[in-house]
Legacy VTK file of the C-alpha trace (Angstrom):
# vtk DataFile Version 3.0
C-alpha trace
ASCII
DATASET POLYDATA
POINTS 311 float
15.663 15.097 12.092
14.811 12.382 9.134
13.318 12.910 6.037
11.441 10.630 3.418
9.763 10.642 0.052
6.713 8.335 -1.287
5.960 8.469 -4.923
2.482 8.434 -6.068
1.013 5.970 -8.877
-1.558 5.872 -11.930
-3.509 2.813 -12.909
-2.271 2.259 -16.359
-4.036 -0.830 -17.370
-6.914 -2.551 -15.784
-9.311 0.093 -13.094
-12.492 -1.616 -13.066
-11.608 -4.992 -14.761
-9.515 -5.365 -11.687
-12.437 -5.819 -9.687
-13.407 -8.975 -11.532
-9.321 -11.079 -11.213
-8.093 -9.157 -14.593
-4.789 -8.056 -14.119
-4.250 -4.089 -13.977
-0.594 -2.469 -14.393
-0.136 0.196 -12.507
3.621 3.096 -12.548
4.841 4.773 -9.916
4.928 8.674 -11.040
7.801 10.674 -10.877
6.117 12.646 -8.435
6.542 12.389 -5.150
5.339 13.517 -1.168
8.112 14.270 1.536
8.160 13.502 5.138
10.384 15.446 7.792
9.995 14.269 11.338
11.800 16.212 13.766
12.293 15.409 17.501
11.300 18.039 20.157
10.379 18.495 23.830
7.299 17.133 24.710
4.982 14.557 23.594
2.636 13.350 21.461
2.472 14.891 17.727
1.775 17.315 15.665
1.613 17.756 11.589
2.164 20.553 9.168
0.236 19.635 5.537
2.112 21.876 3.294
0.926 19.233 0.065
-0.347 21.118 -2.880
-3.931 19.525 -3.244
-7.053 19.596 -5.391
-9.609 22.233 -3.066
-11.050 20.458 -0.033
-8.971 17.388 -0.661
-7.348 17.501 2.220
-10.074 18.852 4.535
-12.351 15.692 3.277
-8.971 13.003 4.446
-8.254 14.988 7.181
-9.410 12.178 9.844
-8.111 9.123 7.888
-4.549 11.277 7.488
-4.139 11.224 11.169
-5.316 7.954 11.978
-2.421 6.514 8.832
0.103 8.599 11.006
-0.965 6.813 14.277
-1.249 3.486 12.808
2.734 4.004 11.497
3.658 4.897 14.945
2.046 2.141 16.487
2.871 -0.355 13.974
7.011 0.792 14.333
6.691 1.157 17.722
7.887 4.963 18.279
7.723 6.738 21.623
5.409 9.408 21.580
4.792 9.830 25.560
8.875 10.927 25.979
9.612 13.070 22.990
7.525 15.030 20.614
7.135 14.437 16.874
7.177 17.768 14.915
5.993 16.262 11.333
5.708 17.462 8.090
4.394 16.708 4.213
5.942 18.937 1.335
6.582 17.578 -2.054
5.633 18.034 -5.648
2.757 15.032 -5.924
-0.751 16.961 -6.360
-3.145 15.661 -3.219
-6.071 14.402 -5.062
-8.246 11.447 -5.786
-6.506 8.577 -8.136
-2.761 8.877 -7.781
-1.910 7.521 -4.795
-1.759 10.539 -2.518
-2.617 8.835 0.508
0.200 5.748 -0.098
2.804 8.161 -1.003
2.138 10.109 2.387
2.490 6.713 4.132
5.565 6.031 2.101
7.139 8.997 2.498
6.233 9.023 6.409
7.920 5.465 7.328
10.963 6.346 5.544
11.200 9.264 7.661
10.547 7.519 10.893
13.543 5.174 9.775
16.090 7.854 8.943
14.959 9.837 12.475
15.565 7.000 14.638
17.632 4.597 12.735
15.720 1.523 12.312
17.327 0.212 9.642
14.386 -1.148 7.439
14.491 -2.010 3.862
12.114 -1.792 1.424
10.000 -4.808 2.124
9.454 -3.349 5.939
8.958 0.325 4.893
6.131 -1.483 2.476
4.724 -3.220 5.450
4.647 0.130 7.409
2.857 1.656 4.821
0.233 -0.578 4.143
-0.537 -0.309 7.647
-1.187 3.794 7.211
-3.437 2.821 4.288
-5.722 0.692 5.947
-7.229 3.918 7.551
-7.908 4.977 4.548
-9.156 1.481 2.554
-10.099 -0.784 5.227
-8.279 -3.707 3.189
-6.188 -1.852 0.994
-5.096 -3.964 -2.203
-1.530 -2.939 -1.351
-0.392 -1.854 -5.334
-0.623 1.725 -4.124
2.057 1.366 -1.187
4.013 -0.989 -3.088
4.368 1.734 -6.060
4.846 3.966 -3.828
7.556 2.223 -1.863
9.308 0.911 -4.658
8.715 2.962 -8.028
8.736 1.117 -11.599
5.384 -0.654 -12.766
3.431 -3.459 -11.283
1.270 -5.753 -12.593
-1.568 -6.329 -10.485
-3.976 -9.560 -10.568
-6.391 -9.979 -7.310
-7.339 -13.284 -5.806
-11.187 -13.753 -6.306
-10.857 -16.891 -3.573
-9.581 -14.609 -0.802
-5.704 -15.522 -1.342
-2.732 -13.819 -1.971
-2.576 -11.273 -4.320
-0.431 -11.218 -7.615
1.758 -8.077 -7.661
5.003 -8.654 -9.626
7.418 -5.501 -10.612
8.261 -5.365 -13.885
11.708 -3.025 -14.879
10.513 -0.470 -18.242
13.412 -0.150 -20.605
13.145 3.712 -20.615
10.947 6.328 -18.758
8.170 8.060 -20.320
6.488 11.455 -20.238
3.050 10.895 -19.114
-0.008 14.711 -18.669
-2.676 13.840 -15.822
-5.568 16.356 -16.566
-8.009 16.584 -13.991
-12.002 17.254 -14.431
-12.523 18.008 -11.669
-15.355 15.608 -10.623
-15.485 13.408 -8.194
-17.492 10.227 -8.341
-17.922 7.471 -6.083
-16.234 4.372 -6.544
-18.524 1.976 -4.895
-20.907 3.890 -6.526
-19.592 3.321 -9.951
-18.388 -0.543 -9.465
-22.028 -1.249 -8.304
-23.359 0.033 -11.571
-21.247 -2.006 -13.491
-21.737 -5.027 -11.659
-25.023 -4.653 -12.286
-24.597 -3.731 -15.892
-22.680 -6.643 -16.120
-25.096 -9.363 -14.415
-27.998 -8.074 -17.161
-25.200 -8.205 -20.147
-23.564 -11.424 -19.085
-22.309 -12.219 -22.824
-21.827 -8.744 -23.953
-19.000 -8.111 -20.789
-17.439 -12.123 -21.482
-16.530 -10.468 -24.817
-15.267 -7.467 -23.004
-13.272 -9.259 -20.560
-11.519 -11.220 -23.412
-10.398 -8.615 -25.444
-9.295 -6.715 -22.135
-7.496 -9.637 -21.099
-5.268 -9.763 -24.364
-4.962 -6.235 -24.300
-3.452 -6.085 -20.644
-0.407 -8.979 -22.241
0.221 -6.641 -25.175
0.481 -3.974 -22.754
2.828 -5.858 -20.566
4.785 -6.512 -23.068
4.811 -3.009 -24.863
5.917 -1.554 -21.501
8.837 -3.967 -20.477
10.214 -2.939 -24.336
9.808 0.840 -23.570
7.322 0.347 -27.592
5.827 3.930 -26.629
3.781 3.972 -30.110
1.883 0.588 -28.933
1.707 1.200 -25.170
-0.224 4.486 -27.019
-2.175 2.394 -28.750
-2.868 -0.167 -26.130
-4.333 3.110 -23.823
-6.882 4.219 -26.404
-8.219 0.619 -26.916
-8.226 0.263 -23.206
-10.334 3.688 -22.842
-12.962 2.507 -25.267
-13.750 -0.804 -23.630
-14.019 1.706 -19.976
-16.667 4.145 -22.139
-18.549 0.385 -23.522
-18.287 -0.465 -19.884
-19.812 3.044 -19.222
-17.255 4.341 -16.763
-15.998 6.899 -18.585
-17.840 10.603 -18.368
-18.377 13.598 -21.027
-15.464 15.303 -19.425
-13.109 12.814 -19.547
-13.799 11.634 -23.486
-13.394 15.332 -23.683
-10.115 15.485 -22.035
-9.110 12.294 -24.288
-9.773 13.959 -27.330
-8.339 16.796 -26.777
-4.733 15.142 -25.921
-5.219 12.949 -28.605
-5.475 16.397 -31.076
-2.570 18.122 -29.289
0.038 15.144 -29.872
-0.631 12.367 -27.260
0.230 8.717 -28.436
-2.727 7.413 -26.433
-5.335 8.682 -23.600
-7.528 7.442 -21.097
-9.641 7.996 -18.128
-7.698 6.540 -15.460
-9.169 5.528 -11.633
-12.945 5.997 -10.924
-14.248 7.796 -13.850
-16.965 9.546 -14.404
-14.672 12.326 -13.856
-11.659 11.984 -11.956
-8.335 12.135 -13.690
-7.036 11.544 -17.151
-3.694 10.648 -18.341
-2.115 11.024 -21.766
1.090 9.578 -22.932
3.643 11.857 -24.688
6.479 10.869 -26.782
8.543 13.378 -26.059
9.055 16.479 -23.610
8.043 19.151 -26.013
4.580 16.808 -26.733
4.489 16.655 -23.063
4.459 20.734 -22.425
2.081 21.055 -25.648
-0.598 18.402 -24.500
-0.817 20.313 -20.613
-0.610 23.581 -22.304
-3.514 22.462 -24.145
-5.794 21.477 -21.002
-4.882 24.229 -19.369
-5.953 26.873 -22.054
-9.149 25.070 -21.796
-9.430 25.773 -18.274
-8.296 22.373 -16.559
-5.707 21.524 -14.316
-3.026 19.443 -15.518
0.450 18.290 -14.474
3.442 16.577 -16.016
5.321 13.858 -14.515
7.083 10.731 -15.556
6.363 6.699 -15.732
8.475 3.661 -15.807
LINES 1 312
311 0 1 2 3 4 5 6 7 8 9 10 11 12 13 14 15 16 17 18 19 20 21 22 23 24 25 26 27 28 29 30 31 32 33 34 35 36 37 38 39 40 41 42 43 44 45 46 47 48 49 50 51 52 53 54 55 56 57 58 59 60 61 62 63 64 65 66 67 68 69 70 71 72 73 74 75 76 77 78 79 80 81 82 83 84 85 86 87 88 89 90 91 92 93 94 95 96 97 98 99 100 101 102 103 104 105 106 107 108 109 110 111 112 113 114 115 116 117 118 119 120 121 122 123 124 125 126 127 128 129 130 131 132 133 134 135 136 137 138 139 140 141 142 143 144 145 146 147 148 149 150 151 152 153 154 155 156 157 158 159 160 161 162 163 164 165 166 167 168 169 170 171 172 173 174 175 176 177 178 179 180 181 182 183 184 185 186 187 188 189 190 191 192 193 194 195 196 197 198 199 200 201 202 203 204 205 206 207 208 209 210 211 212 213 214 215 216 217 218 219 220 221 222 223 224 225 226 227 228 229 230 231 232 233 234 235 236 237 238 239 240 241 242 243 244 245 246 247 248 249 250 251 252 253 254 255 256 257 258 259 260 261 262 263 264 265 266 267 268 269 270 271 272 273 274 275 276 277 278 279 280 281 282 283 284 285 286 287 288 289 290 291 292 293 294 295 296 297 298 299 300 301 302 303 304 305 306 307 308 309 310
């Protein structure tokens, strides 16, 4: 029997202005999925979900979760026609849209294949492994969600518009940080949404230019905040980055909602974080006690929130 654990991941910086070669910074959460793979008689495999997920989460990724497990086993070349693979998912990481559920199952899934049969991988290969599970969800995944998942800390993110390789350098935080991700609930689509801003964009050509700028210098400050553990600006840096998403018109009544109401309960900053238009929010909490407070909050308003850590 083997065992292994993928963490999940938050955009920070960046969702949406990614799409255009801005750089995004995305954490790792302390969060996490487990794999245990266990050999029995037979063969083939079978799985056991026991993830705690957002209602019909799982149901909806049901046929891209088993195709991510086949594509592992193919990809590491395990025997499935001699033995049987008894598999299961566990773990604290909520299942839902916008934290890296599906890398962190991936993750968590190839490091349990390599402590079953002892293929010594490192990092780098258990990556590799797991960007091949995510390409039945994404097609051509951008690989930051593995690579948080795989290795934990922050990334900053910057995609080739020419087709190349993309940037995705780790950067080390000088301290962790308690981080609330309330959850509205709503689900949008993200083509749907990154069509409507390309389009918003191609009538407002000179309005987003501006936009893009001041994004830009925001995403260095932010950087730079983060590598110095400067909680008070990385705070700062979130609500400026939250505005430009609501001028860009990504952000929903339920998330500005969510923002506020962090924001009043203690939060040093607050955004919409992912899609938008619903989705998921994250808030940024100086301490443990601001943490509780800020998710007690939500949840008094009848939200679902959950605390984890960043960095």
């Amino acid at each position: 029997m083997g065992t292994g654990k993928g963490y999940g991941k938050t955009i920070l910086f960046g969702e949406h202005f990614v799409v255009y070669g801005l750089p995004a910074i995305a954490s790792a959460l302390g969060s996490y999925t487990i794999a245990d793979v266990k050999v029995v008689e037979g063969n083939g495999w079978v799985v056991d979900d026991q993830r705690p997920a957002t209602p019909g989460y799982k149901k909806q990724k049901y046929d891209q979760a088993m195709q991510s497990i086949q594509n592992i086993i193919d990809y590491l070349k395990i025997d499935t026609k001699d033995q049987k693979l008894d598999i299961s998912f566990s773990g604290d990481l909520i299942a839902a849209s916008g934290v890296g559920a599906s890398a962190a199952q991936c993750t968590s899934l190839a490091r349990a294949f390599n402590d079953t049969f002892n293929l010594y991988l490192d990092d780098e290969k258990i990556n590799e492994a797991a960007y091949e599970g995510e390409k039945s969800y994404h097609g051509t995944p951008s690989g930051i969600d593995n690579t948080a998942s795989t290795y934990g800390g922050l990334i900053w993110f910057k995609k080739n518009l020419t087709g190349g390789k993309n940037t995705m350098d780790l950067l080390q935080a000088r301290k962790k940080m308690h981080l609330v991700i309330a959850n509205t609930r709503i689900t949008a689509s993200t083509t749907e949404v990154v069509a409507d801003v390309r389009q918003l964009k191609e009538k407002n050509s000179l309005r987003f230019e501006k936009i893009f700028d001041e994004y830009e210098n925001l995403a260095k400050k932010a950087k730079t905040s983060l590598i110095n553990g400067d909680i008070t600006m990385i705070g700062e840096l979130m609500n400026q980055n939250h505005k430009l998403l609501q001028e860009i018109t990504v952000s929903g009544e339920l998330n500005d909602k969510l923002v506020d109401m962090a924001l009043q309960n203690g939060a040093v900053g607050a955004k919409m974080t992912g899609t938008g238009r619903g989705g998921l929010v994250i808030a940024l909490a100086e301490n443990e006690d601001d943490q509780i407070k800020i998710a007690n909050a939500v949840e008094n308003k009848g939200f679902d929130a959950w605390k984890t850590m960043i960095g």
